[in-house]
Backbone as CSV, one residue per row, in Angstrom:
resi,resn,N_x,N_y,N_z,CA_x,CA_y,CA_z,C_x,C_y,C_z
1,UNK,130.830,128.164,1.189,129.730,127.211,1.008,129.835,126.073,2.030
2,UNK,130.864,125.720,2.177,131.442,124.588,3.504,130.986,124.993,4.962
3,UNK,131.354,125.777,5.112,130.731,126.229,6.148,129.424,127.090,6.691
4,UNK,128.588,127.402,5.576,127.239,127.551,5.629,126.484,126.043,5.589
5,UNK,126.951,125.224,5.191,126.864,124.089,5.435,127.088,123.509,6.523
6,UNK,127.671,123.640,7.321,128.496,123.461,8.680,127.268,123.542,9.539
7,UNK,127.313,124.935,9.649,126.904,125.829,10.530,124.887,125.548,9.751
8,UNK,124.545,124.943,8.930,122.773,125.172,8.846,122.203,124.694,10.304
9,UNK,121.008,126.178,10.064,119.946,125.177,10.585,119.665,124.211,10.997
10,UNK,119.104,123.277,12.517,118.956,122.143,12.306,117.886,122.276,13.807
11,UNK,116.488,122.131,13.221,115.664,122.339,14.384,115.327,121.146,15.144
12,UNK,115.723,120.175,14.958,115.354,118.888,15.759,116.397,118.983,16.922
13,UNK,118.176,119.596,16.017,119.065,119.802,17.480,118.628,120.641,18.631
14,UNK,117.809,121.643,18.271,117.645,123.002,18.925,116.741,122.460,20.048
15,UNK,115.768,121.630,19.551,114.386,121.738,20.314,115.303,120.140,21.408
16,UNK,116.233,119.814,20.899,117.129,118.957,21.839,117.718,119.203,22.745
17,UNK,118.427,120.172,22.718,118.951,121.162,23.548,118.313,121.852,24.251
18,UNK,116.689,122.620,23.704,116.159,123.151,24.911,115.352,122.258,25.850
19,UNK,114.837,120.963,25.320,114.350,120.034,25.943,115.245,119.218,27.146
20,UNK,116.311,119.818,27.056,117.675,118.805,27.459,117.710,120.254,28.783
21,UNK,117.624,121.278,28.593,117.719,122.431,29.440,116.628,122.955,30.910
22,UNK,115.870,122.682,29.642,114.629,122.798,31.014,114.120,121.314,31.669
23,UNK,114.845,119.938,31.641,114.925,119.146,32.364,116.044,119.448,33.250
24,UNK,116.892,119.786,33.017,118.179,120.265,33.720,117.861,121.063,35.284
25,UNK,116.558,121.825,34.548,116.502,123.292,35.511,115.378,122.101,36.659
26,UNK,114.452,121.202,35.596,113.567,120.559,36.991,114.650,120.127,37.868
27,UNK,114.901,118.893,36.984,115.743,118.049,38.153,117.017,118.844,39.487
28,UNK,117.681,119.906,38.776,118.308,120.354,39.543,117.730,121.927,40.565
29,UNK,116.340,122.203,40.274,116.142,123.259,40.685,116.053,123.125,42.590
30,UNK,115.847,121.715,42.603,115.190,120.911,44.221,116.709,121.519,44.673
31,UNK,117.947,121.119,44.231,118.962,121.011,44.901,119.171,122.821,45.397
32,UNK,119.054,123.606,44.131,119.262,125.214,44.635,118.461,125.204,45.441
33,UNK,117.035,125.474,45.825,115.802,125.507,46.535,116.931,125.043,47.974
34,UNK,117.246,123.913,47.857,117.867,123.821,49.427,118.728,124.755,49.779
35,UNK,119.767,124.812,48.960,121.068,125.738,48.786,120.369,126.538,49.486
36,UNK,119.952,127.456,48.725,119.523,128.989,48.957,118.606,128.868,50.617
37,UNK,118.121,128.116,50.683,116.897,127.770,52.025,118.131,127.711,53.521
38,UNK,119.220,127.158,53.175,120.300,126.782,53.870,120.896,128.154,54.727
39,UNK,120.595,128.795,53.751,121.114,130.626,54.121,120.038,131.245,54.438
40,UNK,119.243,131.244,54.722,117.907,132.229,55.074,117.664,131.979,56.319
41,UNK,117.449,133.261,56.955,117.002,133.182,58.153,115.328,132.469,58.404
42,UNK,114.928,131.999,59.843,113.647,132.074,60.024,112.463,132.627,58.991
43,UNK,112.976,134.082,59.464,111.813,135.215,58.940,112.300,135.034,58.131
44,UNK,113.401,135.232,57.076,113.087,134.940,55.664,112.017,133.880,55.068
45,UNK,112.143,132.653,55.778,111.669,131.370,55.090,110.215,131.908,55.675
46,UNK,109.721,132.768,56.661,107.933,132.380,56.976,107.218,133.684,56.005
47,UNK,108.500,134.714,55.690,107.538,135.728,54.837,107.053,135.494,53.752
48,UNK,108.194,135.149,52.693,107.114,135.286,51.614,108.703,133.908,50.537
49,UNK,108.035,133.536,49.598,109.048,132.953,49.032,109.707,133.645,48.053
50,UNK,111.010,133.510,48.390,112.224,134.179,47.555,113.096,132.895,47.378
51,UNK,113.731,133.565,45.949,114.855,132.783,44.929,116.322,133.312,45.217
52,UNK,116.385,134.636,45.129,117.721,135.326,44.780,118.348,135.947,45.936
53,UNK,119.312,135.198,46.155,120.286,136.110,47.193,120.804,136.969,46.406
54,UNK,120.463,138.043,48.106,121.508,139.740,48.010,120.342,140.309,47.194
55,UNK,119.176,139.892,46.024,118.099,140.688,45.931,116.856,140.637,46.241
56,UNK,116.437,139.369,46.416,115.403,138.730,47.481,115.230,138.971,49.154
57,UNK,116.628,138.163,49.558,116.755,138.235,50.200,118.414,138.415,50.799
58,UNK,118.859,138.546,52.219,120.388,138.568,52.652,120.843,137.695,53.191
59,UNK,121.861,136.787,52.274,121.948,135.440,52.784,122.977,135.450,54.272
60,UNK,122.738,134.646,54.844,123.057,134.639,56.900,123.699,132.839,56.951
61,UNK,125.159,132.663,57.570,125.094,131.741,57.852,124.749,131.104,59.382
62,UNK,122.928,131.493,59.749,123.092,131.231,60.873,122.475,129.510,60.899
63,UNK,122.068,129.377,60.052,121.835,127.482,59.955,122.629,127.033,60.102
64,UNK,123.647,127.365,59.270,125.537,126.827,59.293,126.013,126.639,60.944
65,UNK,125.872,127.938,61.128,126.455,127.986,63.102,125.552,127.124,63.886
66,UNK,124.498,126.941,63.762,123.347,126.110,64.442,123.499,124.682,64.228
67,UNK,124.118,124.233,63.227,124.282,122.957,63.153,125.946,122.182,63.698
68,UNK,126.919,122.674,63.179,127.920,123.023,63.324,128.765,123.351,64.191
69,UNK,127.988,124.122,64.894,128.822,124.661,66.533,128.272,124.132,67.206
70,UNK,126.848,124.569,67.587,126.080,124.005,68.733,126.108,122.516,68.707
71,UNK,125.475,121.493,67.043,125.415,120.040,67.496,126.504,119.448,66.821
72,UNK,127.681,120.235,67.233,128.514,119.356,66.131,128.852,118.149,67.286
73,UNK,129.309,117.914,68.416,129.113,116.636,68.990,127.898,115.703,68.024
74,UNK,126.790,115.723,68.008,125.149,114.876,67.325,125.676,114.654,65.933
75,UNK,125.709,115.644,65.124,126.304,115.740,63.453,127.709,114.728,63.791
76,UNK,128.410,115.071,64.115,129.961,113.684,63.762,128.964,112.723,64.149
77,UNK,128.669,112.242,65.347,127.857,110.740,65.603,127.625,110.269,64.522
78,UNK,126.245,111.101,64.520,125.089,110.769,63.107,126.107,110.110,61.910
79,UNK,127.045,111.676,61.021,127.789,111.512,59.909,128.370,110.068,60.071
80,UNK,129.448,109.861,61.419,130.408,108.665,61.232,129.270,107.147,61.428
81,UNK,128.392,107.367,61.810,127.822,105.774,62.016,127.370,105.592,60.547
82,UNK,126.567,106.685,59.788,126.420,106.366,58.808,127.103,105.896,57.748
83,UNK,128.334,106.404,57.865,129.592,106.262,56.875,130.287,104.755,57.118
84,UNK,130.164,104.390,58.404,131.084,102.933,58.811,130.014,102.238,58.668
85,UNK,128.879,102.295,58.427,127.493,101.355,58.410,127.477,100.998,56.999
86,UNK,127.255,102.264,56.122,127.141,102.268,54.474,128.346,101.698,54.452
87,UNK,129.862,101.660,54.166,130.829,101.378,53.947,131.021,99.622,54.007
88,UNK,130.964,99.473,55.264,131.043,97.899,55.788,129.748,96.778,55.100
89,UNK,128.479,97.570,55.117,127.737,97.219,54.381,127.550,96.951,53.368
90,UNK,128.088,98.045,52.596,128.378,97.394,51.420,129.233,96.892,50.445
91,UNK,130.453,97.004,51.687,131.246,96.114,50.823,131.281,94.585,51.206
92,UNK,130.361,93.993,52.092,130.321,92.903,52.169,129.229,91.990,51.795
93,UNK,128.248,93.309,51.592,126.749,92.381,50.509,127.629,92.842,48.948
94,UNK,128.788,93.277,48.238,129.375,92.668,47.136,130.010,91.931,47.019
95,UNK,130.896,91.702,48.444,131.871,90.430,48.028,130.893,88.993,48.065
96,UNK,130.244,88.843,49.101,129.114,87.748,49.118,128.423,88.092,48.016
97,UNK,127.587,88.998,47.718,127.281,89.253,46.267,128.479,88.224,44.790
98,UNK,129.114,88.839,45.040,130.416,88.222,43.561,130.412,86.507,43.854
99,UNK,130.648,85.966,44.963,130.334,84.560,45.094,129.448,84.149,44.707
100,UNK,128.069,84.815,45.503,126.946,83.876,45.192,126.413,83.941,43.723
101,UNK,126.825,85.493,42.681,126.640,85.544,41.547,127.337,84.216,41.184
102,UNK,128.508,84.391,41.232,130.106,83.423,40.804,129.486,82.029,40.307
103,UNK,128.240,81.449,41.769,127.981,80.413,41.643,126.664,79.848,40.631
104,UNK,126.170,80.783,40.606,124.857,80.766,40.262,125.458,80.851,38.099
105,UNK,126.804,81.180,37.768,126.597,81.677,36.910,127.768,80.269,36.166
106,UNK,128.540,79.557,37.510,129.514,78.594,36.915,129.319,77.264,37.391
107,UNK,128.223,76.649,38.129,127.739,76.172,38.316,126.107,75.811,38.404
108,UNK,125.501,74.582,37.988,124.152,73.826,38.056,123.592,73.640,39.066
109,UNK,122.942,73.996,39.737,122.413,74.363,41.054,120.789,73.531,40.769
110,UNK,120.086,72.785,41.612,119.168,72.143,41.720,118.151,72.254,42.970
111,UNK,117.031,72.523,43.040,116.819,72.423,44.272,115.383,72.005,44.509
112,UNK,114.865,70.997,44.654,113.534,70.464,44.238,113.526,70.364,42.894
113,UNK,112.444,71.738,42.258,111.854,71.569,40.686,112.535,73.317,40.604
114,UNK,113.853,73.876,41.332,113.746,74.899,40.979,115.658,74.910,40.178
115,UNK,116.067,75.754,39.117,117.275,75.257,38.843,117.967,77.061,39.196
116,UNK,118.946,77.314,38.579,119.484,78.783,38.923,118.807,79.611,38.659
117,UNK,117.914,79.919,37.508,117.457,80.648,37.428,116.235,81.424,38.191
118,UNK,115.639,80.171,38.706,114.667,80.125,40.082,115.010,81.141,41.464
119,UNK,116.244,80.133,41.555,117.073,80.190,42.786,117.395,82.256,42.587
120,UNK,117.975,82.323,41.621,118.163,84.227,41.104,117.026,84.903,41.318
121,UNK,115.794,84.063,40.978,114.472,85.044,41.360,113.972,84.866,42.539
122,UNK,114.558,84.185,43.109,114.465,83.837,45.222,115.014,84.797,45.520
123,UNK,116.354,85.244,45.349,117.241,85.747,46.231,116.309,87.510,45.651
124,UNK,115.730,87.839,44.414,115.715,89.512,44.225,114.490,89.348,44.514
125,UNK,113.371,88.515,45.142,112.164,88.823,45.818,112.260,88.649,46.774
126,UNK,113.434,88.381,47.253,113.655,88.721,49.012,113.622,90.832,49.021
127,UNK,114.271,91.157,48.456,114.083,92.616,47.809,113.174,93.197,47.838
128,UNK,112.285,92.573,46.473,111.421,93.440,46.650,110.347,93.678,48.041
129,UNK,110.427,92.462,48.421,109.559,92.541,50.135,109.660,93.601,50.873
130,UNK,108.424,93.809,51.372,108.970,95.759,52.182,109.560,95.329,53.139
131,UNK,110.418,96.124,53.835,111.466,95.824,54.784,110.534,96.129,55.867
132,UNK,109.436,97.216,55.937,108.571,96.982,57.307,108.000,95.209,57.875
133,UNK,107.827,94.251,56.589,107.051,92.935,56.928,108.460,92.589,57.956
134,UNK,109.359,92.851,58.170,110.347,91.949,58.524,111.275,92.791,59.369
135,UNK,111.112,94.255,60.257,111.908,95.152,60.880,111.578,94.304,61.881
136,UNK,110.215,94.329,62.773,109.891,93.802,63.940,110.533,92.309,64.365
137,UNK,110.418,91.637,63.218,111.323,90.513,63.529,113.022,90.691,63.668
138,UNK,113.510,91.807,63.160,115.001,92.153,63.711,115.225,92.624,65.016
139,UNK,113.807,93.140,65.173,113.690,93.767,66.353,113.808,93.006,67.585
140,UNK,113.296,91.739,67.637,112.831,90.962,68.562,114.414,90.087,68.240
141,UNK,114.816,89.781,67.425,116.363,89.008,67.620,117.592,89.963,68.216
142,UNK,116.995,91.080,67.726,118.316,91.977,67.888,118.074,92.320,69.195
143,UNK,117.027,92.210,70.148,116.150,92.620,71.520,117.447,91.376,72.258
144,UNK,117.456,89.997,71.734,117.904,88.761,72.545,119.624,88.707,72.582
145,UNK,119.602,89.074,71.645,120.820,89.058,71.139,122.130,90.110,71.742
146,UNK,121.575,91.361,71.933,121.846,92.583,72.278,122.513,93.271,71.761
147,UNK,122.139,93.502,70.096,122.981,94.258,69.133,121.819,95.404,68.554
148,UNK,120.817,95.901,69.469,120.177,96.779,69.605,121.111,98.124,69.480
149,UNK,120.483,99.147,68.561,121.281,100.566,68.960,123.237,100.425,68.804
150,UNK,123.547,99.383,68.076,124.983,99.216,67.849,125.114,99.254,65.667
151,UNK,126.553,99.571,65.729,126.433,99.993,64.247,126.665,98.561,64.216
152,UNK,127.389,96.887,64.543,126.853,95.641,64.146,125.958,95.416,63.669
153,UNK,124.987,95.520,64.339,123.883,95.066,64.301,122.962,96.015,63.013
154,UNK,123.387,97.221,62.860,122.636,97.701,62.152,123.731,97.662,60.480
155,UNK,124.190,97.509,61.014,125.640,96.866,59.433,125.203,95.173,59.235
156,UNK,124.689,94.236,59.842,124.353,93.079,59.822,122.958,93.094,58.966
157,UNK,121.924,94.105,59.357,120.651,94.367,59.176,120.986,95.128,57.502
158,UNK,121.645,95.853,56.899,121.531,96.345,55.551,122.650,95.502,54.996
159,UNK,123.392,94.436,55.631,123.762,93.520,54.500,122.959,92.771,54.021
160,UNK,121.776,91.958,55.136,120.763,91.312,54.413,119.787,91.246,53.400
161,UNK,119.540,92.987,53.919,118.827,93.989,53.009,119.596,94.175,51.386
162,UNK,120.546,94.402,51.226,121.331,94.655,50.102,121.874,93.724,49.390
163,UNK,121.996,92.302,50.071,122.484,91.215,49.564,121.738,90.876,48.209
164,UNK,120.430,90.251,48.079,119.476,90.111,46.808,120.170,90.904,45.756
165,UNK,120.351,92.102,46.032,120.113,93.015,44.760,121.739,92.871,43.960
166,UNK,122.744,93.136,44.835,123.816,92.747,44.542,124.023,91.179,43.938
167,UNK,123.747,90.535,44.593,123.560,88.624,44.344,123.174,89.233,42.396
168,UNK,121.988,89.869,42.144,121.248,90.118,40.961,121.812,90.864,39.993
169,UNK,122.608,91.791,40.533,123.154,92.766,39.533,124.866,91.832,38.765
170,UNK,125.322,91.519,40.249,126.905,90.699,39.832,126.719,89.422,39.006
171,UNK,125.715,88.646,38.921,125.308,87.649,38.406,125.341,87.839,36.815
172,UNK,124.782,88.955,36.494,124.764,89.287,35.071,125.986,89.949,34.296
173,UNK,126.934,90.683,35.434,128.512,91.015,35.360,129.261,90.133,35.121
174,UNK,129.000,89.063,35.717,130.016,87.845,35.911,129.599,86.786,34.604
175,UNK,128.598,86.803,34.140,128.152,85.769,33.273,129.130,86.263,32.217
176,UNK,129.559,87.527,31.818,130.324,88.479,31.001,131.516,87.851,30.710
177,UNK,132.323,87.228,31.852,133.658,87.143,31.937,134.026,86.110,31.226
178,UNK,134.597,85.767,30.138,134.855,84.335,29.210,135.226,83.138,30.006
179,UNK,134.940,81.940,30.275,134.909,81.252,30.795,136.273,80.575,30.776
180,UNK,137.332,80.908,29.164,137.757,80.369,28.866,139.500,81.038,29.907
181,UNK,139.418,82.287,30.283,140.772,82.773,30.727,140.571,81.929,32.298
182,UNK,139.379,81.558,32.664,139.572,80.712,34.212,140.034,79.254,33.835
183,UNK,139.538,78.730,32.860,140.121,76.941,32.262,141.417,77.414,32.334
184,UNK,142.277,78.398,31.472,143.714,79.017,30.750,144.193,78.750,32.296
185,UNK,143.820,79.622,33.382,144.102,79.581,34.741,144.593,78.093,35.214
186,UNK,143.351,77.737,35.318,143.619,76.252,35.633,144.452,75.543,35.129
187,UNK,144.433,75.506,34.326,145.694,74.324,33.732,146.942,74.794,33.567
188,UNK,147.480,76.188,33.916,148.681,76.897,35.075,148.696,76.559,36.329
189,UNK,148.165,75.767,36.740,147.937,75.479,37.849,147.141,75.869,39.003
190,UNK,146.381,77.233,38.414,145.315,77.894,39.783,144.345,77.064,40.374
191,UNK,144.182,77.382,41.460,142.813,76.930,41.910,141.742,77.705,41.606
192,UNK,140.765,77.370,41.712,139.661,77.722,41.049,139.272,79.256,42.334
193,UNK,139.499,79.462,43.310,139.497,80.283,44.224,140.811,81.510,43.500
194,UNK,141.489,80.958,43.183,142.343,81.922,42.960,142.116,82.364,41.156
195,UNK,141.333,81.379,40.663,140.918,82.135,39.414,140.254,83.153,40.046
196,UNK,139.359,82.546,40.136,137.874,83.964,40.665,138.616,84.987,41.081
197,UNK,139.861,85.002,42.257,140.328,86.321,42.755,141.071,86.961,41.911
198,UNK,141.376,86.260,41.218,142.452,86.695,40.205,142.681,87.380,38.655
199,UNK,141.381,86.523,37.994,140.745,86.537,37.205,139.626,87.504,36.800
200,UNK,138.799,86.594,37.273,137.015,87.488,37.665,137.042,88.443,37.954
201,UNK,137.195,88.613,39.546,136.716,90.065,40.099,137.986,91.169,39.393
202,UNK,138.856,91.023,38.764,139.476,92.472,38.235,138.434,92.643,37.050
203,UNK,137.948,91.663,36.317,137.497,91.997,34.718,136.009,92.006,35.103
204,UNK,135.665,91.946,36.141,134.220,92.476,36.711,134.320,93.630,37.955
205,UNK,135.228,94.542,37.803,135.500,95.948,38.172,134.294,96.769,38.059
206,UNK,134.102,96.916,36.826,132.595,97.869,36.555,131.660,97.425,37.665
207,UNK,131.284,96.119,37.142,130.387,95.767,37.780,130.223,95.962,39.423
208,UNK,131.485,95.111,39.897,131.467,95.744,41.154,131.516,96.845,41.863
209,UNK,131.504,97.794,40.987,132.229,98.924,41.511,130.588,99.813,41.517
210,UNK,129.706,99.378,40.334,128.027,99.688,40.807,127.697,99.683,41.311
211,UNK,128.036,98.454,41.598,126.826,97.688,43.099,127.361,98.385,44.171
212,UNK,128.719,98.290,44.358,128.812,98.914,45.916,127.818,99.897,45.625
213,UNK,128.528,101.219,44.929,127.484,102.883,44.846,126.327,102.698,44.910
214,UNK,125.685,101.739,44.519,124.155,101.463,44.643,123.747,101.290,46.142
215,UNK,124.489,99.825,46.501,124.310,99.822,47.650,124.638,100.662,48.546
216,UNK,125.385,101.485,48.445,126.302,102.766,49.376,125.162,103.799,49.835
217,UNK,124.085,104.078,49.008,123.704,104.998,48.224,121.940,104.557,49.024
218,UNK,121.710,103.477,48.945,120.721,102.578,49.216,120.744,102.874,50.937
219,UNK,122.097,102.244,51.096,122.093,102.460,52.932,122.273,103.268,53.497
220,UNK,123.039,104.726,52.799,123.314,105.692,53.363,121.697,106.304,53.489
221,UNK,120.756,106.236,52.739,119.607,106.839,52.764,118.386,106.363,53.743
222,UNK,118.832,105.013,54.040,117.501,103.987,54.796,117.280,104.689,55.755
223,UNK,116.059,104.432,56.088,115.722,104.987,57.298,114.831,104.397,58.038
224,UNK,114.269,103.784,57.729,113.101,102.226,58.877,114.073,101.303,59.724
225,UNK,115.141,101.030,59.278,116.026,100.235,60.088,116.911,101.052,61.336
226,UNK,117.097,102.079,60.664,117.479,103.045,61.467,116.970,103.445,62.379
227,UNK,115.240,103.415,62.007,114.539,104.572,62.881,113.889,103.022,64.119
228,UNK,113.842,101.674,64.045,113.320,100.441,64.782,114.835,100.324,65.454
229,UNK,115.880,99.918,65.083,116.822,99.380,65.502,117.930,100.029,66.409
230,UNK,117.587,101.350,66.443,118.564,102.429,67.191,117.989,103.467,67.752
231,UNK,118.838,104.130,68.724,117.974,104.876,69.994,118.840,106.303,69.491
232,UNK,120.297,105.997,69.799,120.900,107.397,70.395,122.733,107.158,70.418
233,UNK,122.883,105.997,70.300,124.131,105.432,69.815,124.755,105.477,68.877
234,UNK,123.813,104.506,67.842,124.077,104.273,66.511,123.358,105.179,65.565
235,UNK,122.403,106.237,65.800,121.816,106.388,64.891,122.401,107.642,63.506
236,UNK,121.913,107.328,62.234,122.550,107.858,61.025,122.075,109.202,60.625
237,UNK,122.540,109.279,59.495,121.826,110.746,58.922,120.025,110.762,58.706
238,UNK,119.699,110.165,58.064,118.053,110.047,58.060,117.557,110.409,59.318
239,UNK,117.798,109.519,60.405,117.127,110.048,61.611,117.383,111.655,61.956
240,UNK,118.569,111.683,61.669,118.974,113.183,62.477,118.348,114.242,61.438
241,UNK,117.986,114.175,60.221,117.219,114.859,59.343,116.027,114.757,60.039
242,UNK,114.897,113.822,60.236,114.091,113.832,60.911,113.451,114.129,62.192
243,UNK,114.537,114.629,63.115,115.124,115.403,63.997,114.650,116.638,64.028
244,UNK,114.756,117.132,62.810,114.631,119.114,62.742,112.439,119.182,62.632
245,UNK,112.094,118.102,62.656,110.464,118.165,62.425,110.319,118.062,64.319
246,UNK,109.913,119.617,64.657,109.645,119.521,66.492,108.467,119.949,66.288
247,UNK,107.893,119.539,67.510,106.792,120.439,68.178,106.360,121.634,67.766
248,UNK,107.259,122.273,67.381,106.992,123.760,66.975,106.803,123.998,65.265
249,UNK,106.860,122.602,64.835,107.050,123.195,63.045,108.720,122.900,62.272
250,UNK,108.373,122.501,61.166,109.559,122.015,60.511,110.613,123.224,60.644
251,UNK,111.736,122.528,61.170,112.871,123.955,60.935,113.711,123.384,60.064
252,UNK,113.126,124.395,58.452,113.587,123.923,57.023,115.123,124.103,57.056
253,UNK,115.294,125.686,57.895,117.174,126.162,57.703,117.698,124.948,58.020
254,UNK,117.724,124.583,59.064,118.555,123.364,59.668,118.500,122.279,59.030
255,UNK,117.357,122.016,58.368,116.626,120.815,57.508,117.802,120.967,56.373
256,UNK,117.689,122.019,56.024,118.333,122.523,54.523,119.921,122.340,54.637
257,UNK,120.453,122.646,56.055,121.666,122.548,55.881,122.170,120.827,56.164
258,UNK,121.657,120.210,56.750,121.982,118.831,57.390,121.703,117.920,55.645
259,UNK,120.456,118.520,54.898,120.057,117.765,53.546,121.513,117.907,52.442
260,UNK,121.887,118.924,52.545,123.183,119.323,51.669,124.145,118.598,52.000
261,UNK,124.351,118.694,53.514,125.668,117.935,53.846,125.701,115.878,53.442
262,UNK,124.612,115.685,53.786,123.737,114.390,53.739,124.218,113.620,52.295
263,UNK,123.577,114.739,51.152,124.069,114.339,50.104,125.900,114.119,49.499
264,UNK,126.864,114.632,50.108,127.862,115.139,49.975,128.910,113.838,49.827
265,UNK,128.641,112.522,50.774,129.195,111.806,50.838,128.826,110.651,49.588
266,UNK,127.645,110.742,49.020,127.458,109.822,47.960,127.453,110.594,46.448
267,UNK,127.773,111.938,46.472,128.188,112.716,45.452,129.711,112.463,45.022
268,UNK,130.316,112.324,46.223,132.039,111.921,46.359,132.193,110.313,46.148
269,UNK,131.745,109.481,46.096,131.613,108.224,46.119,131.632,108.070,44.913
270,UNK,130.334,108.621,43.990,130.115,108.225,42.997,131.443,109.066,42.103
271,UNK,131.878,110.020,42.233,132.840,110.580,41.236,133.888,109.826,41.913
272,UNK,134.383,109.434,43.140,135.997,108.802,42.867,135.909,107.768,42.454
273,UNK,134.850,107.228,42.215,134.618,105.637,42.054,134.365,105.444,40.212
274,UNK,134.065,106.667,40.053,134.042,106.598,38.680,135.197,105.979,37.339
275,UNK,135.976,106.844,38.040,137.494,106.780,37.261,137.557,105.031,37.273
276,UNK,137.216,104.321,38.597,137.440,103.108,38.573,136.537,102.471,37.383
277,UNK,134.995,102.635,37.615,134.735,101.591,36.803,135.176,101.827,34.751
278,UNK,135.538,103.169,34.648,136.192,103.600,33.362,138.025,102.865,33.078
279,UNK,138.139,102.686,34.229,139.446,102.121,34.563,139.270,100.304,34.203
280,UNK,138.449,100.318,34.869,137.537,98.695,34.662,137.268,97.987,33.586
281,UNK,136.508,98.898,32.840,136.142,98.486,31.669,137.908,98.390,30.360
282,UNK,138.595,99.541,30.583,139.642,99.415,29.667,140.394,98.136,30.284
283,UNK,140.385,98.053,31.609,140.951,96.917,32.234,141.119,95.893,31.395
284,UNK,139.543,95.565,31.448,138.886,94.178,31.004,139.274,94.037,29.670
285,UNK,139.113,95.380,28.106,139.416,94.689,27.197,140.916,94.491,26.878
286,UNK,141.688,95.299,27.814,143.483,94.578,27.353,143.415,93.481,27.849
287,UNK,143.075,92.799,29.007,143.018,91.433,29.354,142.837,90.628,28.815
């Protein structure tokens, strides 16, 4: 009887589970669609559309060799500017991020008729602004300046970009942190710099550890700054995706294989980084 009990019926789980399944299959069907596109020849992709390797069609790694052998000089470029661009980028619109939250959240800030809370909705409608109103003007400093087509200049250009949002997200992390273990600090003698380092940013781990991936994630993908600010030097993955659209018609294989690889580095980001902010959070409540 216990376990006919166990085991009843229960149609609200069922229709949960299949509702939970065939979102599964949307959201992830885009990613096979590439997969499989990645391996097909030409003539596969112009005849007719097929799903199933080995019965559809015979999967070929000649996209693989085409990208790989022939541009692997172009592919490292592309890969490494993007990676030292996203990286540097964003770990320095969080640390400026964690300050300017820091301040906004432990200090009274005034400025005309506007007080912090103002000042918080300044910095995330710098954000929302399209980044086209304001490329041409990077364009023309970065023209004088001569940090045109350099990963500086284009690591300078998505800290500005990323700063707001971070400033917005750490602000509400940091308000978190009891006010009372930085006083405890202090009157051990810390300085108030060495609370915050000491203090704060470990028991706002989670938090920080978002924002970078966000931002990571944000810059690894941009592509207007990329595509105004760089020629042939600096330029990232987006452009070089945009690359495979010639004269002759989208070449999806190549498309397909450069899109897979593309994703690969913020798939890895987000899982090693994970453990941290789970690490973070237990952090924070033994503290």
């Amino acid at each position: 009887m216990t376990n006919a009990r166990r085991f009843r019926f229960k149609p609200h789980v069922v229709l949960t589970y299949v509702l939970l399944i065939l979102w599964s299959v949307v959201v992830y069907f885009p990613i096979y669609w590439t997969v499989i596109t990645s391996f097909k020849l030409p003539v596969a992709i112009a005849e007719k559309v097929t799903y199933l390797p080995w019965v559809d069609f015979e999967p070929s790694l000649h996209a693989w060799r085409a990208i790989l052998s022939r541009n692997e000089t172009t592919v490292i470029r592309h890969f490494a500017n993007g990676t030292v661009v996203s990286l540097a980028a964003s770990a320095v619109a969080v640390l400026l991020g964690a300050m300017a939250g820091y301040g906004l959240v432990r200090f009274q800030y005034r400025f005309g008729s506007w007080r912090n809370s103002e000042i918080a909705f300044w910095f995330i409608s710098q954000r929302i602004m399209p980044p086209v109103a304001v490329v041409l003007a990077f364009l023309i400093m970065y023209r004088v300046l001569g940090l045109l087509d350099t990963r500086l200049g284009l690591t300078i250009a998505y800290i500005s970009f990323n700063l707001p949002l971070a400033i917005w997200i750490l602000r509400d992390y940091l308000a978190e942190v009891p006010v009372e273990l930085e006083d405890a600090a202090r009157i051990d003698g810390a300085s108030r710099l060495r609370a915050f380092w000491s203090i704060v940013l470990p028991l706002a781990a989670p938090g920080l550890v978002a924002t970078f991936i966000l931002n990571f994630i944000f810059t690894w993908n941009e592509y207007l700054f990329a595509l105004i600010l760089t020629f042939q030097e600096a330029g990232t993955v987006p452009l070089l995706l945009a690359s495979q659209v010639t004269g002759t018609g989208v070449q999806w294989w190549r498309m397909a294989v450069l899109a897979i690889l593309s994703i690969i580095p913020s798939i890895t980001a987000a899982v090693i980084l994970e453990r941290y902010i789970v690490a973070g959070l237990f952090t924070g409540g033994v503290k």
